[in-house]
NUKOL-291979 format. One record per atom (N, C-alpha, C): x, y, z; residue in one letter. Coordinates in steps of 0.05 Angstrom, whole numbers, plus 5000, padded with zeros to 4 digits. Last residue first. Layout:
XYZA;...
***
This chain:
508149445115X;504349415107X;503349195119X;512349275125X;510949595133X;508549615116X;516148925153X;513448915159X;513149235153X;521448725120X;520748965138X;518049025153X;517048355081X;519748265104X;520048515123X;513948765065X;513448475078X;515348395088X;517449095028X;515249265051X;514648935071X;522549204997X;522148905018X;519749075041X;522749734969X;523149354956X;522849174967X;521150035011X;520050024970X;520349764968X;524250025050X;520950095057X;520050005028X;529649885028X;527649645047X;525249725043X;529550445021X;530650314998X;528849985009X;531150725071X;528150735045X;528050555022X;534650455102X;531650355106X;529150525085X;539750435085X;538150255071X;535550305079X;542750725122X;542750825092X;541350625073X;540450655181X;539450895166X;540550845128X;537550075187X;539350155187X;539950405167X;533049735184X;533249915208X;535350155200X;532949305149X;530849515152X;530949715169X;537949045157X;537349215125X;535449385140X;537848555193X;538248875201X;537749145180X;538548085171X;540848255181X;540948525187X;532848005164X;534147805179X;536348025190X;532948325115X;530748405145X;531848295162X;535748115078X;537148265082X;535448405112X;532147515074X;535647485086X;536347785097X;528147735052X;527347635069X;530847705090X;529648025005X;529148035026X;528447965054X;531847704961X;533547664979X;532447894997X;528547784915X;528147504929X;530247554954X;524748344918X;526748244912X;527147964929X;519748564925X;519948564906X;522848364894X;514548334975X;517348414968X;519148374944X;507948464978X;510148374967X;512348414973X;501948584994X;503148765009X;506148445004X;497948894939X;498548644960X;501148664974X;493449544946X;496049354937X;496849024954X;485949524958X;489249504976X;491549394957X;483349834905X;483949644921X;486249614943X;480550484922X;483150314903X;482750114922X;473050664912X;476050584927X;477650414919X;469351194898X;470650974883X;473150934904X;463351494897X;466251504911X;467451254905X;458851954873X;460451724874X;462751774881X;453852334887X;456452334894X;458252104892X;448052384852X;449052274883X;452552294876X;445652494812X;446452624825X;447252654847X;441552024792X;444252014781X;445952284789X;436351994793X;438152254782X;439652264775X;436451614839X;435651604820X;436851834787X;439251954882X;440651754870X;439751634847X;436052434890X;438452494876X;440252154863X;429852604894X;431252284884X;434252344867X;429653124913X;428452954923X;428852594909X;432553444882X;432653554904X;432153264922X;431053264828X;434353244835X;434753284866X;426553534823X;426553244825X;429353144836X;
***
């Protein structure tokens, strides 16, 4: 029976999707530090990618 009504059965394969995170900047002075370049600039840009993804546009 499993062969032939597996969703009935309850032997169908569920797949569950995370919602999209909302795509924030965690700190109020990102906006200002994207303005000056923060996101480009090698000793800040992982540190921008985490705490300012919206001002940096990386989502």
């Amino acid at each position: 029976m499993a062969d032939n009504c597996p969703k009935s059965c309850g032997k169908c394969e569920v797949k569950t999707t995370e919602a999209p995170k909302p795509c924030e900047d965690s700190r109020t002075w990102c906006e200002r530090w994207a303005i000056s370049g923060m996101c480009t600039q090698e000793i800040f840009k992982d540190y921008m990618k985490i705490k300012c993804p919206k001002s940096c546009q990386h989502c």
